[in-house]
C-alpha distance (Angstrom), angle and dihedral (degrees) to the residues before:
residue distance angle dihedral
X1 . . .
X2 3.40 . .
X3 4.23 119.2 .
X4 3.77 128.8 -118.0
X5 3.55 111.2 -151.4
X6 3.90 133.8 -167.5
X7 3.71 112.0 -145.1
X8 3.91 124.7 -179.5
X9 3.69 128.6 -153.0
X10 3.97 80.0 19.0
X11 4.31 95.8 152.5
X12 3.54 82.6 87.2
X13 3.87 169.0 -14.7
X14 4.18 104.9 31.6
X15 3.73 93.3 -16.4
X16 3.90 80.6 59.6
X17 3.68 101.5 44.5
X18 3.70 90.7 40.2
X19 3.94 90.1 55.8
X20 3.82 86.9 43.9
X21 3.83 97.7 52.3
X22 3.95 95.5 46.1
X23 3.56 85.9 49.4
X24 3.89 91.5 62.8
X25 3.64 85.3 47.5
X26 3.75 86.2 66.0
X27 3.94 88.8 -117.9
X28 4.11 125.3 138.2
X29 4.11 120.5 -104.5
X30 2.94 125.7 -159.3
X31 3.77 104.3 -166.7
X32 4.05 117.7 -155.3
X33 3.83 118.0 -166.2
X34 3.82 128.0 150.2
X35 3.86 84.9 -125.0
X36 3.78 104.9 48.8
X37 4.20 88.5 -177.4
X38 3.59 90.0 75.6
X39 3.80 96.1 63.9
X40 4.23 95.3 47.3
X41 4.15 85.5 109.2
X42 3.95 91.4 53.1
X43 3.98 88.5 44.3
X44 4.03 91.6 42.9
X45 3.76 92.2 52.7
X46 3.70 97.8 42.4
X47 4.08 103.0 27.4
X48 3.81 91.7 151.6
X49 4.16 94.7 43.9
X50 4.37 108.4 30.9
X51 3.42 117.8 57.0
X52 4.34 118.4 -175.7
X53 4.02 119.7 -134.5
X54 3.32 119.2 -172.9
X55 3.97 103.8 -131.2
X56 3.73 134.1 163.2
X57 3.95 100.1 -167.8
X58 4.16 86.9 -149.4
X59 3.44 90.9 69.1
X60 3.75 114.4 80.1
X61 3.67 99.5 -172.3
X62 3.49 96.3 59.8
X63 4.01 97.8 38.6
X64 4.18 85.6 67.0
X65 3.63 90.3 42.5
X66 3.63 97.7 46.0
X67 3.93 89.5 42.2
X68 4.29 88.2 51.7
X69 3.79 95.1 48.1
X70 3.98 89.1 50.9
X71 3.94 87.5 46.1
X72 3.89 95.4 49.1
X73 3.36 92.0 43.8
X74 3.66 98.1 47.5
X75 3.67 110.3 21.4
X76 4.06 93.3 -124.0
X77 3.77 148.1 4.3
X78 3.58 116.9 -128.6
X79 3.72 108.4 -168.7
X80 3.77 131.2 17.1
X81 3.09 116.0 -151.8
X82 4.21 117.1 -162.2
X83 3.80 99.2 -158.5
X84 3.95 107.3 136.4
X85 3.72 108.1 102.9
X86 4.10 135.8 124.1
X87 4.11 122.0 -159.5
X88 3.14 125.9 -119.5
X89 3.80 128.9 -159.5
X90 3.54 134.7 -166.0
X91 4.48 135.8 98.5
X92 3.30 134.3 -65.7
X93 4.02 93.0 -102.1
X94 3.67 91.3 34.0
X95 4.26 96.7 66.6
X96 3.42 109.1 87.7
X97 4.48 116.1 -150.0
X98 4.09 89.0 -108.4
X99 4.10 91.4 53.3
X100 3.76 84.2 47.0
X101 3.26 111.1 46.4
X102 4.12 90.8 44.0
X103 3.78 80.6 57.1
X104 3.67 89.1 54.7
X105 3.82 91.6 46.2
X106 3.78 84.3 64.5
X107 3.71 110.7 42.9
X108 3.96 105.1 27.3
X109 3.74 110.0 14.1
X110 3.60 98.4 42.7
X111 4.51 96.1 37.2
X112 3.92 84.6 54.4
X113 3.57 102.4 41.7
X114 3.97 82.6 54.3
X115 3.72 89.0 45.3
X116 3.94 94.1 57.5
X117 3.46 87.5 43.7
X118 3.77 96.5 61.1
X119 3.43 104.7 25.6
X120 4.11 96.4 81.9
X121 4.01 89.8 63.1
X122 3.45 83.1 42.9
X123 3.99 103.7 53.7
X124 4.25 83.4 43.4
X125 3.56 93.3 62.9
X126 3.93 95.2 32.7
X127 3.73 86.2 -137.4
X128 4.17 136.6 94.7
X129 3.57 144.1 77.9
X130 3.44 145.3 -121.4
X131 4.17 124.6 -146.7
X132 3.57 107.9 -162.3
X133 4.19 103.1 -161.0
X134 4.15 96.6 -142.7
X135 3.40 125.3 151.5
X136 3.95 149.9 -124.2
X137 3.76 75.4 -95.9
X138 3.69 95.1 63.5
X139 3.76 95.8 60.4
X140 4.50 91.1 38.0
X141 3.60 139.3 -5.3
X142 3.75 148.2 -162.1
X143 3.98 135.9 -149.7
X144 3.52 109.8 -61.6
X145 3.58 96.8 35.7
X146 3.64 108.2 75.7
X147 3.58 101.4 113.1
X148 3.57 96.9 39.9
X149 4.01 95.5 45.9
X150 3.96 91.5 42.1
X151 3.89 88.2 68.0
X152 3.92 95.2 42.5
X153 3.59 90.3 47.8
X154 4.38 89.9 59.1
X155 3.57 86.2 35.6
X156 3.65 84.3 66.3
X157 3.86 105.7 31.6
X158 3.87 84.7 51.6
X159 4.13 84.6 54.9
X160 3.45 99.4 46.6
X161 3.95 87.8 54.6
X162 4.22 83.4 42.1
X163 3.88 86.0 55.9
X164 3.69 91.6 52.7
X165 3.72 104.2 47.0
X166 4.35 93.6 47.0
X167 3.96 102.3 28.6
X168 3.77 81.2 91.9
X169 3.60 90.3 50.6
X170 3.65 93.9 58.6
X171 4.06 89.9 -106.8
X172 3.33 112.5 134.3
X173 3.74 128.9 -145.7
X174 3.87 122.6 -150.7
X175 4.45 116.3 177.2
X176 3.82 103.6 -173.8
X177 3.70 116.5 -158.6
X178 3.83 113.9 -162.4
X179 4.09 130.8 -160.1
X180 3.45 111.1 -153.8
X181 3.51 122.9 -40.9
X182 3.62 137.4 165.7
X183 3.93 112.9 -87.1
X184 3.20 140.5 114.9
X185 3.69 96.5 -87.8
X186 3.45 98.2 99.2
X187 3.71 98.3 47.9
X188 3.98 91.7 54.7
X189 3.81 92.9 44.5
X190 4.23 105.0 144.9
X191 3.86 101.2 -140.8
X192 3.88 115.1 -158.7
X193 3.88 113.4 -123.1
X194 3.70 105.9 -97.0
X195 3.93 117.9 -110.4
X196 3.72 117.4 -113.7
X197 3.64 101.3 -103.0
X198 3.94 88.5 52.3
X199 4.26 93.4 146.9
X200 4.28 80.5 83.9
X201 3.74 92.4 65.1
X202 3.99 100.6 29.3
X203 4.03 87.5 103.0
X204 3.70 95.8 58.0
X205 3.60 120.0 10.5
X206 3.43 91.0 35.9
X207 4.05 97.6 52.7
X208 3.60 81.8 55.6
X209 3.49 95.7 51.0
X210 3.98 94.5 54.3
X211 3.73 90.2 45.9
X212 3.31 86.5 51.5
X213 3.84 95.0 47.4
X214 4.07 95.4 40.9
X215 3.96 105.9 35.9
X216 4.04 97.6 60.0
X217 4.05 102.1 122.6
X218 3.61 98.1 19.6
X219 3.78 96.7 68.2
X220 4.22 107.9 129.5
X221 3.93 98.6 -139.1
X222 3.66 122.4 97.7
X223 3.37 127.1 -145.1
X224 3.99 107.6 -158.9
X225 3.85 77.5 50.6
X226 3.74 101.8 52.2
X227 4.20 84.7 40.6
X228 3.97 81.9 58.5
X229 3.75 92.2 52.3
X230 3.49 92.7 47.1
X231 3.24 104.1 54.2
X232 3.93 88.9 46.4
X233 3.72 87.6 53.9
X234 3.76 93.6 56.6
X235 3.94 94.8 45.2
X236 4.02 87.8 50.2
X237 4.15 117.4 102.1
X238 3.52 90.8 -123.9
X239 3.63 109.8 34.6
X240 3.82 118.1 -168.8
X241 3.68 119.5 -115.0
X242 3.94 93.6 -147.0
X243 4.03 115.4 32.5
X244 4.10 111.3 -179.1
X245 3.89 106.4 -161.5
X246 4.13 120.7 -166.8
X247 3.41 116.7 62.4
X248 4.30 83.5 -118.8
X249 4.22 81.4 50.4
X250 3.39 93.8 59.4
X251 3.81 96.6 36.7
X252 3.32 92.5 55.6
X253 3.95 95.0 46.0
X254 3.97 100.6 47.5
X255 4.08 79.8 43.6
X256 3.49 89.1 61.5
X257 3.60 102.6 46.9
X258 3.76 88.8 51.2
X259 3.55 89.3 53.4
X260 4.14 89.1 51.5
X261 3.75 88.0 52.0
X262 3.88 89.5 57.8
X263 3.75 93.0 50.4
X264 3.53 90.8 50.6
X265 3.99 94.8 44.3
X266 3.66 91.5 50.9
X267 3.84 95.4 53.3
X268 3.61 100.6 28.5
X269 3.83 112.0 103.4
X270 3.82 83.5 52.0
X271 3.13 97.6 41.1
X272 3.60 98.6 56.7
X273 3.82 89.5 43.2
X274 4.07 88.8 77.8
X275 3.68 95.2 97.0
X276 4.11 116.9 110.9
X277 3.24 103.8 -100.5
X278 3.19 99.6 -124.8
């Protein structure tokens, strides 16, 4: 049978290639965007296999309505896919609580609202999966990134606990953690406004701010080939719960751990020596 999926942020990047590649599976999409326009080529190709839903995933109200039209219309959803997300880039001291919490809105908030709203069709049929679109950033991070990392790394903390609690329930749970590829995201980055005394944070933030600002269209990843992988990864026995993609993804992930392993060695017969001692 073949599977209806719900994909957010699908007009483009992953959410694109994602809706693409399960397409040429032969599955159903149903393709959520706040602007719907943007997907009439996908719908035009495909009329009797892509389907557009208007969805903004910070608005509750509409993420249980959308998710009960698609239900009653189609008797189930077999893959979520959390896509819809933007970057943002800026220090520590420079992110101010509204630019934070909208960021939050998008990758935590709105991903888990959408999660409870598909998970009770889900747990029925003791069958589905959820892709949660994180990033490299959700697993490290680097100056610049604070705000944007901090919500991929509960994205993926509230996952691994998701994986946990359905695994038994024949749900499966896939966190995908992307290098760079070439989207959009770049291009849209928000950028806080810099403090005054900026000169303290030129080294860091500000490298990451010119990469940012010069490396949009050169990135190395591609998308219709991390879609591929993807949907591989969900059709294998054992599907992974983490999957870095990008050679420079998983680089920078395994070169992470390793450096978490040091930290730990270093510290660790004290560490463990924080017991009472009796």
């Amino acid at each position: 049978m073949n599977k209806v999926w719900l994909v957010t942020g699908a007009n483009s990047g992953f959410g694109r290639a994602i809706s693409e590649a399960a397409v040429g599976a032969g599955d159903v999409v149903i393709a959520a965007a706040r602007r719907v326009a943007t997907l009439d080529d996908l719908v035009a190709a495909h009329p009797d296999q892509v389907e557009a839903l208007t969805l903004d995933v910070t608005d509750p109200a509409a993420i249980d309505a959308a998710v009960q039209d698609v239900l009653a219309r189609h008797g189930r959803i077999d893959v979520l896919v959390n896509n819809a997300g933007r970057t943002h880039i800026g220090a520590f001291e420079e992110t101010t609580d509204a630019e934070l919490r909208s960021l939050f809105d998008v990758h935590v908030f709105g991903p888990a609202a959408l999660v409870r709203a598909v998970l009770p069709s889900m747990r029925e049929r003791r069958s589905g999966a959820v892709v949660q679109m994180s990033s490299m950033g959700g697993q490290m991070s680097f100056a610049g990134f604070a705000a944007y990392s901090g919500t991929k790394f509960a994205l993926e903390g509230m996952s691994e606990a998701l994986r946990d609690e359905v695994a038994p329930l024949g749900i499966k749970v896939l966190v995908v953690e992307p290098g760079a590829f070439r989207t959009s995201l770049m291009a849209n980055a928000v950028t806080s406004a810099e403090i005054d005394d900026y000169d303290d944070y030129a080294a860091t933030v500000g490298v990451t701010r010119a990469m940012a600002a010069s490396g949009d269209g050169t990135q190395p990843g591609d998308p219709a080939k991390a879609a591929a992988l993807i949907l591989a990864a969900l059709d294998a026995d054992d599907t992974p719960l983490h999957l870095p993609l990008g050679d420079d993804g998983v680089t920078a992930v395994a070169a992470h751990l390793d450096q978490v392993r040091d930290d730990i060695a270093a510290w660790e017969k004290r560490t463990r020596a924080t017991s009472f001692a009796d």
